[in-house]
C-alpha positions in Angstrom: 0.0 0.0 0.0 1.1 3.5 -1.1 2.5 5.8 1.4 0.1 8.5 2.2 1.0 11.7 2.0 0.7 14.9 4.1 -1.0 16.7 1.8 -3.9 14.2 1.8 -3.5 14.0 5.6 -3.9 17.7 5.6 -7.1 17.4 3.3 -8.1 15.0 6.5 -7.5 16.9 9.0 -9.9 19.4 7.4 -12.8 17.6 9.3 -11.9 18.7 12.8 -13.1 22.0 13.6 -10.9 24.6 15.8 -12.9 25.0 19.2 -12.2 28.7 19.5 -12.6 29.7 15.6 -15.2 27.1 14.5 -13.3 26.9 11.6 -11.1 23.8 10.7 -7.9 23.3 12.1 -6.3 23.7 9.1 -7.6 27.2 7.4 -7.7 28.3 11.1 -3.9 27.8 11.1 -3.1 25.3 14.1 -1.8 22.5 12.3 2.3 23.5 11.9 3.8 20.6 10.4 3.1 16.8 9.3 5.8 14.5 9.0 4.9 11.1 7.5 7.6 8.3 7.5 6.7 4.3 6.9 3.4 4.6 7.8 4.4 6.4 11.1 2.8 10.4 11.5 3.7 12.9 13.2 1.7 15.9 13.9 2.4 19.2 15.7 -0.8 21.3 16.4 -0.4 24.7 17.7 -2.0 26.2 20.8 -0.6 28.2 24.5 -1.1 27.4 27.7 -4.3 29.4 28.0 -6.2 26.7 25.3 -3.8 23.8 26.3 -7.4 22.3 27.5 -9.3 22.8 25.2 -7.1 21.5 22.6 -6.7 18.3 24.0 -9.5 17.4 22.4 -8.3 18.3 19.0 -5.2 16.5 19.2 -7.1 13.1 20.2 -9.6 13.2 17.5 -6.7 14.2 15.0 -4.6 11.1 16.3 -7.7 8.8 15.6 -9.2 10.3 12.0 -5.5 10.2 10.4 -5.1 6.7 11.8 -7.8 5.6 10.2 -6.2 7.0 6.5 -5.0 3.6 4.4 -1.4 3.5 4.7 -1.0 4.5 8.1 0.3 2.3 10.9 0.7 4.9 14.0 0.0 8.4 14.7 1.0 10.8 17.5 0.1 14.2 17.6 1.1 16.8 19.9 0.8 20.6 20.9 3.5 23.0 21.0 3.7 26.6 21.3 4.0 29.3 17.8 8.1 29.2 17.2 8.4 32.0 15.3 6.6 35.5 16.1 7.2 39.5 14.4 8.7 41.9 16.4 5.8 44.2 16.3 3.7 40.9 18.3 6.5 40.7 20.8 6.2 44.1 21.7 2.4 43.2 21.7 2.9 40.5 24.1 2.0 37.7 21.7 0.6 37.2 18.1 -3.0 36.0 17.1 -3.1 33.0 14.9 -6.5 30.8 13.7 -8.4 32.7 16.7 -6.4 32.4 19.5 -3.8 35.0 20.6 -0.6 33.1 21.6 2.3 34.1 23.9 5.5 35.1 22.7 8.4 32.6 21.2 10.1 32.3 24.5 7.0 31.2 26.6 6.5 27.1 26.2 3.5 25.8 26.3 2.2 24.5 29.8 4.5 27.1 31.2 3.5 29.0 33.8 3.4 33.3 33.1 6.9 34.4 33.0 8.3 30.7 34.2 9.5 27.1 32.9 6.7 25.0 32.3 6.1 22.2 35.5 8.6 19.4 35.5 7.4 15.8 34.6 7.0 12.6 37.1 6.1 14.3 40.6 6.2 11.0 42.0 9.3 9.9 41.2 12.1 9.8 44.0 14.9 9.9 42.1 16.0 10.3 38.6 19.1 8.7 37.0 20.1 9.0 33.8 22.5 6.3 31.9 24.5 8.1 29.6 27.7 7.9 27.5 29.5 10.6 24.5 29.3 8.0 22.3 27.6 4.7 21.0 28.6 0.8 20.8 29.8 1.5 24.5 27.4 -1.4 26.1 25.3 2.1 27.7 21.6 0.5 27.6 23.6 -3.2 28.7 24.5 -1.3 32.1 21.1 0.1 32.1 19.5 -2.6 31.9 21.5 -4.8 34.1 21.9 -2.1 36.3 17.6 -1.4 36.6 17.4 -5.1 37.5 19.5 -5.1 40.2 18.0 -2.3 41.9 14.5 -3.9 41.9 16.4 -7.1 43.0 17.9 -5.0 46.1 13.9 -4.3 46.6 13.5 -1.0 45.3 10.6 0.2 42.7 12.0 1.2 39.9 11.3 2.0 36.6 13.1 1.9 33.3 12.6 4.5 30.3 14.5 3.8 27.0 15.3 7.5 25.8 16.8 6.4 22.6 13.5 7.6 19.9 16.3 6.8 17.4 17.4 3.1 18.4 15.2 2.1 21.3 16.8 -1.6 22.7 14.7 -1.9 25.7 11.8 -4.4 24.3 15.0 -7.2 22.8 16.4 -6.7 25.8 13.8 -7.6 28.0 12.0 -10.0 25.8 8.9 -7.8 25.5 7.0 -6.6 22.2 3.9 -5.5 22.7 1.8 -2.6 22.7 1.2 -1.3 26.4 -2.0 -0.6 27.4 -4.3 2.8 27.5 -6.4 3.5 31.0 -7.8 7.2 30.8 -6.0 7.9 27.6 -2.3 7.6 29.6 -0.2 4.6 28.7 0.4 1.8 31.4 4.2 0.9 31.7 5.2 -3.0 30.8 6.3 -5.3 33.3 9.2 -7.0 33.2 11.9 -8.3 35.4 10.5 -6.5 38.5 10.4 -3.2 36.6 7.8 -0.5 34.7 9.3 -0.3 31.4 8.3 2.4 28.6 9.9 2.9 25.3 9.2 3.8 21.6 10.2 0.5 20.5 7.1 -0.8 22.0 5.1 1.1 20.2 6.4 1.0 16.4 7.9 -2.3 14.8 11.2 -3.4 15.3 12.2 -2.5 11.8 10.7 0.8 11.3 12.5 3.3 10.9 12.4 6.2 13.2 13.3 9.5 10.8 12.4 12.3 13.5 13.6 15.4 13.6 14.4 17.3 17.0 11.1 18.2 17.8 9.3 14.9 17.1 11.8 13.9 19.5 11.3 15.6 22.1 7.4 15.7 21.9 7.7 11.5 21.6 10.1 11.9 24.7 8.0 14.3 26.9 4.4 12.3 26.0 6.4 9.2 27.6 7.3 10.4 30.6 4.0 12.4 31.1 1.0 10.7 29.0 2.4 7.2 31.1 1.5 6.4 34.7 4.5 5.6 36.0 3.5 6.0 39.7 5.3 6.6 42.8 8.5 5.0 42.3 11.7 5.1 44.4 14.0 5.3 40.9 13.5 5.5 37.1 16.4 4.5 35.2 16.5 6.2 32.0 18.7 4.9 29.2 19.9 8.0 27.7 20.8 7.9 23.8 24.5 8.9 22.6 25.7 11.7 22.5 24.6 15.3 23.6 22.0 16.0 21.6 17.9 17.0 22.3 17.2 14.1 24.4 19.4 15.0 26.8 18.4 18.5 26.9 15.0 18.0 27.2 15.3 15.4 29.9 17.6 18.2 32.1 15.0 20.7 31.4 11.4 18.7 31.8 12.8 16.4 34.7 14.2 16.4 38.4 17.3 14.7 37.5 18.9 13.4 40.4 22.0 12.7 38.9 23.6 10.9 35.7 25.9 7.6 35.2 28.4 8.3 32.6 29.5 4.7 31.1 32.4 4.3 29.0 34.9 1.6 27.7 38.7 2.1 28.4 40.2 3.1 25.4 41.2 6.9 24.8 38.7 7.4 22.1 35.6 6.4 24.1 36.9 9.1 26.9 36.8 11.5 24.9 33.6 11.5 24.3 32.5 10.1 28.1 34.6 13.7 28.7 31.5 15.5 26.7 29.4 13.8 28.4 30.3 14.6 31.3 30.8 18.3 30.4 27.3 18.5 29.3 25.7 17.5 32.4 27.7 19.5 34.4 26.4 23.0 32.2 22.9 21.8 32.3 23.5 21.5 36.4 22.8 17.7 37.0 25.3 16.3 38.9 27.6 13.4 37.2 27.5 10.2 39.9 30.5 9.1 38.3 31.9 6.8 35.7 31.4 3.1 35.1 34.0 1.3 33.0 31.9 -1.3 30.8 33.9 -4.3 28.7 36.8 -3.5 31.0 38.5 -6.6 30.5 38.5 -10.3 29.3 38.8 -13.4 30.9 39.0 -16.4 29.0 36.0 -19.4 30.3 38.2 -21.8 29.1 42.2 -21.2 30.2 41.2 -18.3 32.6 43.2 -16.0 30.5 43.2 -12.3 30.9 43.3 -9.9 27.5 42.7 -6.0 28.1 40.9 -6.2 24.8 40.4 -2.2 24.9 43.0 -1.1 27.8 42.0 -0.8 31.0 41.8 1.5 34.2 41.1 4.2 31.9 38.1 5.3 32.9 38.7 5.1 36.4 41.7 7.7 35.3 39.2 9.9 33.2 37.1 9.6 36.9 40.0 11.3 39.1 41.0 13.7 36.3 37.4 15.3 36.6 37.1 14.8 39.7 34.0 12.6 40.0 33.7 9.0 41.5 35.0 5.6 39.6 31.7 3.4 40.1 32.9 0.7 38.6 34.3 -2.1 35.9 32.3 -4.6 34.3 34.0 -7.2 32.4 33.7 -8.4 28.5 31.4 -11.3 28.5 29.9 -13.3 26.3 27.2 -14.4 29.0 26.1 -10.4 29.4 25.7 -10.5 25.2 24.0 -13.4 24.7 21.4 -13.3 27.9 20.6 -9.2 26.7 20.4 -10.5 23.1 17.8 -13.2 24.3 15.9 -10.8 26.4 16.6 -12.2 30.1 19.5 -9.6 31.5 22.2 -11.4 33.2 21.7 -9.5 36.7 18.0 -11.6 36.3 19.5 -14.9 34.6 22.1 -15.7 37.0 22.3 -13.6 40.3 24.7 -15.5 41.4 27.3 -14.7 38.6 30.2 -12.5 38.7 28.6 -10.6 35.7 25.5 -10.0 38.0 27.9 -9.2 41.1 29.2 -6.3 39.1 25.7 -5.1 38.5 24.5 -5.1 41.8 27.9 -3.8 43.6 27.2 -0.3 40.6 23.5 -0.5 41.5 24.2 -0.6 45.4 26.4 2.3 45.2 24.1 4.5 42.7 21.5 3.6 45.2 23.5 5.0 47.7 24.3 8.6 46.1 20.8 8.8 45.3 19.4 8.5 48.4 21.6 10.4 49.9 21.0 13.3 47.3 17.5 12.8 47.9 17.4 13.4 51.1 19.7 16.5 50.8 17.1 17.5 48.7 14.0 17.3 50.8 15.6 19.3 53.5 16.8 22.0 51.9 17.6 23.3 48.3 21.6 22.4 48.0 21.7 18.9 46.3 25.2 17.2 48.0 26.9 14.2 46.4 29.2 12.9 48.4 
């Protein structure tokens, strides 16, 4: 079946009438872009905080109509505030487009007069985000591993996969299926003790997802606040590479109580763990420390030891910035093949040294988190110790 294309989906969307205007959405001027890609459609509707509301509507009967259109396998649309506005409106105070008069560029929608709008997951504890500079580093492995052994330990956690580009989380825990809707918010997927959410289990393995930034960070934002996550004592979140939107948005929309930087040894990786770190440090989220994954090699069969990639080097890179060395995990095929089955090692065998490793880096994130947590609740100064 043909792909459909946006101008047909614009023709669509002619049926839904703007709330404020009467008009449709699309002569009154909401609708701001459409992006379709393999079936998948994206589409950003206009509106301020003042019509938020009332627009919610709108956005749900626009995800269901276009859904319907042959050719179409998923749909998510979102609201975001007018990007671009005249000098002559900012000096008015805002701009009036398709009957509603919005705020200036530099007020976000949801955000409160003169203010950033209200940070995501109130009933989260603690924050973490798993993070490296670059890819192929093992990153989601340790988050994974890492998430199971803190609900192991007895904690509630929860596990979002942050990656809109290569989401991993549903192969890695064995799940693929679409999570269910209670009150039009998403319910996470259980598995291995944990809530899980991630755009992989919502779009076919194989499809493609051709974003750009602010798809992203609209797909991002709807699943950590369209998803009932709960009252949990940590969410893992399994950061993409590099230094890009994700991570901005998830410094700016969330409480982050710290970040994991993970790295392999070599000088190449460090560099780019270095960025990393950098970039958490200007966004003010405190770095926990770095983690040292595929550290070294041990043959099963002689016993053998190879430094395949170096090693110590990211305990090095650790004193050199002057955060904590969390830990090394070593190169094994046991961690590959359990992740590539979807059973993570720290569930498959506790009792391994693989699963050790885990659960000493999850103990001592554990740790600095509740300890930052705490600093927190009594008083504004965040101290990591």
């Amino acid at each position: 079946m043909a792909e459909a294309s946006s101008d047909a989906l614009r023709t669509a969307l002619r049926a839904i009438r703007d709330p404020a205007s009467g008009r449709d959405i699309v002569t009154a001027g909401l609708v701001e872009g459409i992006e379709v890609r393999g079936g998948l459609v994206q589409v950003t509707l206009l509106t301020d905080r003042a019509h938020a509301a009332a627009m919610e509507p709108v956005r749900r009967e626009a995800e269901a109509l276009l859904g319907r259109q042959p050719g179409i396998s998923n749909v998510t649309a979102i609201l975001t505030a007018h990007k671009t506005s005249s000098p002559a409106a900012a000096q008015q105070g805002g701009h009036t487009q398709g009957g509603h008069t919005h705020a200036p560029a530099k007020a976000a929608a949801g955000a409160p007069a003169g203010g950033k709008p209200a940070l995501l997951l109130p009933e989260v504890k603690a924050i973490v985000a798993v993070a490296s500079g670059k890819g192929g580093v093992g990153k989601s492995t340790v988050a994974v591993n890492m998430a199971v052994s803190l609900a192991r330990q007895g904690h509630r956690v929860g596990l979002l996969d942050a990656d809109i580009y290569g989401p991993s989380l549903p192969r890695m825990v064995g799940l693929n299926r679409k999570p269910e809707v209670r009150n039009e918010k998403m319910i996470p997927i259980q598995a291995w003790g944990m809530s899980c959410m991630s755009i992989g289990f919502l779009v076919d393995e194989e499809t493609p997802m051709i974003w750009r930034g602010p798809m992203v960070m609209g797909a991002l934002e709807q699943m950590m606040g369209q998803v009932i996550w709960g009252a949990l004592d940590i969410l893992v979140v399994d950061m993409p590479p590099g230094t890009g939107d994700a991570q901005l948005t998830m410094a700016q929309r969330v409480a982050l109580t710290g970040a994991v930087i993970v790295s392999t040894p070599q000088d190449i990786a460090l560099i780019d763990a270095r960025r990393g770190v950098r970039m958490f440090e200007k966004t003010q989220v405190p770095v926990l420390g770095l983690v040292e994954n595929m550290s070294f090699y041990c043959c099963p069969n002689c016993g053998h030891r190879a430094d395949i990639f170096g090693h110590g080097g990211a305990r090095h890179e650790a004193a050199r910035l002057g955060t904590e060395f969390l830990g090394e995990i070593p190169l094994l095929l046991d961690i590959r093949s359990a992740a590539d089955a979807g059973t993570p090692i720290a569930a498959l065998a506790p009792d391994s040294d693989a699963a050790k490793a885990y659960d000493a880096l999850a103990r001592r994130v554990w740790e600095k988190v509740n300890g930052a947590v705490v600093a927190r609740s009594s008083g504004p100064r965040i101290v990591i110790e």
